[in-house]
C-alpha positions in Angstrom: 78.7 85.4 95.7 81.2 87.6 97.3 84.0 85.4 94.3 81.5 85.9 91.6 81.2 89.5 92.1 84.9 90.7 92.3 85.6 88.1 89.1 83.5 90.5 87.1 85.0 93.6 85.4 81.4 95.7 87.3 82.4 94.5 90.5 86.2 95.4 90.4 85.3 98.8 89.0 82.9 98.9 92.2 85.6 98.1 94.6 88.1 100.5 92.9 85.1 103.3 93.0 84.4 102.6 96.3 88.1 102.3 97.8 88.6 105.7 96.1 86.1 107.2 97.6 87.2 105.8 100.9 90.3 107.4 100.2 88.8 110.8 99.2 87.5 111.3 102.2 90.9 110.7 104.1 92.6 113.0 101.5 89.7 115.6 102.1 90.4 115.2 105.8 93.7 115.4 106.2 94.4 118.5 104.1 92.3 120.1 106.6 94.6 118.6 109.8 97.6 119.8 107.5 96.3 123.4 107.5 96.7 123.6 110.9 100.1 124.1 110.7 99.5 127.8 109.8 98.5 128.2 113.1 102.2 127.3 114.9 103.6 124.6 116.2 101.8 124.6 119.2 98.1 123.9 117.5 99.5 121.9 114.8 101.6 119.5 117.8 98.3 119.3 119.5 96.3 118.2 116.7 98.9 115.5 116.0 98.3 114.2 119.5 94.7 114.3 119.7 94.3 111.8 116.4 95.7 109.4 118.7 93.5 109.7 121.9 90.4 110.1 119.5 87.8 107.8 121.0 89.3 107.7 124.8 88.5 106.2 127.2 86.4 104.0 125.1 89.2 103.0 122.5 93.0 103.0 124.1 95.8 105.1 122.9 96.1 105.5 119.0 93.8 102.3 118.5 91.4 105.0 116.7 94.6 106.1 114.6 95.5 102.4 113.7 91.9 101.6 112.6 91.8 104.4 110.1 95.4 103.5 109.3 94.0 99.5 108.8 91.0 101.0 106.4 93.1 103.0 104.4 95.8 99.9 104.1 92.6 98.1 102.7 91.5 100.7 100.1 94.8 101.1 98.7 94.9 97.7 98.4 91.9 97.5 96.9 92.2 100.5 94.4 95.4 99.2 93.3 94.7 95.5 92.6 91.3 96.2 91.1 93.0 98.8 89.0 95.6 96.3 87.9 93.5 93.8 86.8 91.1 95.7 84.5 94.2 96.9 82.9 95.5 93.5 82.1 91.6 92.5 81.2 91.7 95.4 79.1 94.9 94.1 77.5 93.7 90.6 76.8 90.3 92.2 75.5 92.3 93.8 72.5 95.8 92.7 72.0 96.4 94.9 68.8 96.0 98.4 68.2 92.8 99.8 67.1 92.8 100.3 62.8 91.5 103.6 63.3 92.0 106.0 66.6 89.8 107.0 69.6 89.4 110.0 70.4 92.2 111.6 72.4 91.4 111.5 76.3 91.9 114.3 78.5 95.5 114.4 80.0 94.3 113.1 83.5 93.0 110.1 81.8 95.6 109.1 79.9 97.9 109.5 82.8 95.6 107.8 85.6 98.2 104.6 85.4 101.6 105.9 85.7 100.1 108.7 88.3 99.0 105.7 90.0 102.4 104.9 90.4 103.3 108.0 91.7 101.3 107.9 94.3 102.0 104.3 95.8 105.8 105.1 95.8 105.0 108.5 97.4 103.0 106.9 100.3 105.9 104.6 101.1 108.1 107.7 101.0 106.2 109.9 103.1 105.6 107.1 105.6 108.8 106.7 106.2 109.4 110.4 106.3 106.9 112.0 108.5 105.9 108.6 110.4 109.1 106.7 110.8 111.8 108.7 110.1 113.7 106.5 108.3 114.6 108.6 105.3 113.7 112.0 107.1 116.4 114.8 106.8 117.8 116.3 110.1 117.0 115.0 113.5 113.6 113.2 113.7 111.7 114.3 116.7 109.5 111.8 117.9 105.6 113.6 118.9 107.2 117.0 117.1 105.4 116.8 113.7 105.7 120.4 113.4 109.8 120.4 113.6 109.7 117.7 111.6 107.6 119.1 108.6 109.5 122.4 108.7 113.0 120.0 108.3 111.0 118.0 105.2 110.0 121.2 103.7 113.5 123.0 104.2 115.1 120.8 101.5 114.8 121.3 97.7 114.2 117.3 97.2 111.8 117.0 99.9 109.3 120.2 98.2 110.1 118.0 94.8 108.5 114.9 95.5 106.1 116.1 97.6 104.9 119.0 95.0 104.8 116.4 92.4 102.9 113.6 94.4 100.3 116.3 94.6 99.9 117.3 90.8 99.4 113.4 90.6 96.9 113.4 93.5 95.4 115.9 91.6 94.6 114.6 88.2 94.3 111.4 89.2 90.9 112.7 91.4 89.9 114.9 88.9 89.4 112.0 86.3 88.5 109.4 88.9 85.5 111.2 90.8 83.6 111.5 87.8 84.9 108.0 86.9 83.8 106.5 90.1 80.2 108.2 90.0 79.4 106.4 86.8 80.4 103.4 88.0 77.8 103.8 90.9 75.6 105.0 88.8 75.2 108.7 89.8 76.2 109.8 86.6 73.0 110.9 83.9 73.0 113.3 81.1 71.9 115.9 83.1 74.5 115.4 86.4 77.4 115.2 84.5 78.7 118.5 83.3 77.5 118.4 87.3 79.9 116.2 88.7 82.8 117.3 86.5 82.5 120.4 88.1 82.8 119.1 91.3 85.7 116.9 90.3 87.3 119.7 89.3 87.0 122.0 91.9 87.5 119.2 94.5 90.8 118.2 92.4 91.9 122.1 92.4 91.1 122.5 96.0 93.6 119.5 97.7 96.2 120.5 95.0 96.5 123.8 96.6 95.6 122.7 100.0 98.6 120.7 100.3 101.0 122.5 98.5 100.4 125.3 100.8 102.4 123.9 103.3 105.7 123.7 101.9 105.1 126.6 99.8 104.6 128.1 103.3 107.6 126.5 104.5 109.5 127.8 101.6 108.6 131.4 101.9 109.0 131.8 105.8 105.5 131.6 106.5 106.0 128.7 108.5 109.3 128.1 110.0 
């Protein structure tokens, strides 16, 4: 049954509704953590440890950490391939060009794939810049994450990518709240100018949530 469902278009826009959703909430959450960092290094350091003894003594050391890290593994994964294969259903459905055009799509719509993209290649990026420190600039500091965003933030390419990873976060939620509500049927005639709202002011609110902190990097607010 479990086949049947995720070989129909329904059931892969369910899964990429659902995994985007999933990762909503993450996105939702760790703006809030981020903010922290307004508060010194001392708070923000703190926080960064206590996400890994969540759950202690009951769970060990970080294994609360690596199960949200596993979920969110699973919902990109999800999102992604679901996404990828309505497109190429899409394709197959209509090979050639419409005779006469539809009407033009807001700008978040018509760049949900590419800002896809975006956002895959900035995840690998920022894992290995914040998590790893494979590609971070300056001296890593292991359990610093303060020091270490300050050093991220204090270069021109590091605000770059970051800055525009979040315009793409941005429109990307802003078209695919509403998008996943119909799926899941909350949408109606009367909920959605509703839930657009609410798409948009959720889409407005992480944009400036996370650019706040290397804005605040970049204007000495947090150095």
């Amino acid at each position: 049954m479990a086949r049947t469902v995720w070989d129909s278009t329904v059931g892969k826009k369910t899964v990429m509704a659902v995994s985007g959703l999933v990762m909503l909430l993450y996105l939702v959450a760790h703006m809030i953590g981020n903010l922290k960092i307004f508060f010194g290094a001392g708070e923000f350091n703190h926080y960064a440890h206590w996400l890994r003894t969540v759950g202690e003594p009951f769970m060990h050391y970080e294994w609360t950490l690596w199960l949200i890290r596993v979920v969110l593994v699973v919902a990109v994964v999800a999102h992604a391939v679901s996404a990828y294969q309505l497109s190429r259903r899409d394709i197959k459905a209509r090979p050639s060009k419409y005779v006469h055009k539809k009407p033009r799509a807001s700008y978040a719509t018509r760049t949900m794939r590419w800002g896809g993209i975006i956002l895959a290649l900035f995840i690998v990026w920022h894992i290995l810049d914040l998590t790893t420190g494979t590609v971070h600039s300056g001296g890593f500091e292991t359990g610093k994450p303060y020091q270490n965003v300050v050093d991220t933030f204090s270069t021109w390419y590091g605000n770059a990518v970051y800055i525009v990873a979040v315009l793409a976060v941005g429109m990307h939620i802003r078209h695919g709240f509403w998008s996943a509500a119909q799926t899941l049927g909350a949408g109606s005639r009367t909920r959605d100018r509703a839930l657009k709202t609410v798409a948009n002011v959720l889409a407005l609110l992480l944009t400036a949530g996370f650019v706040a902190v290397p804005v605040g990097v970049m204007t000495g607010v947090v150095s």
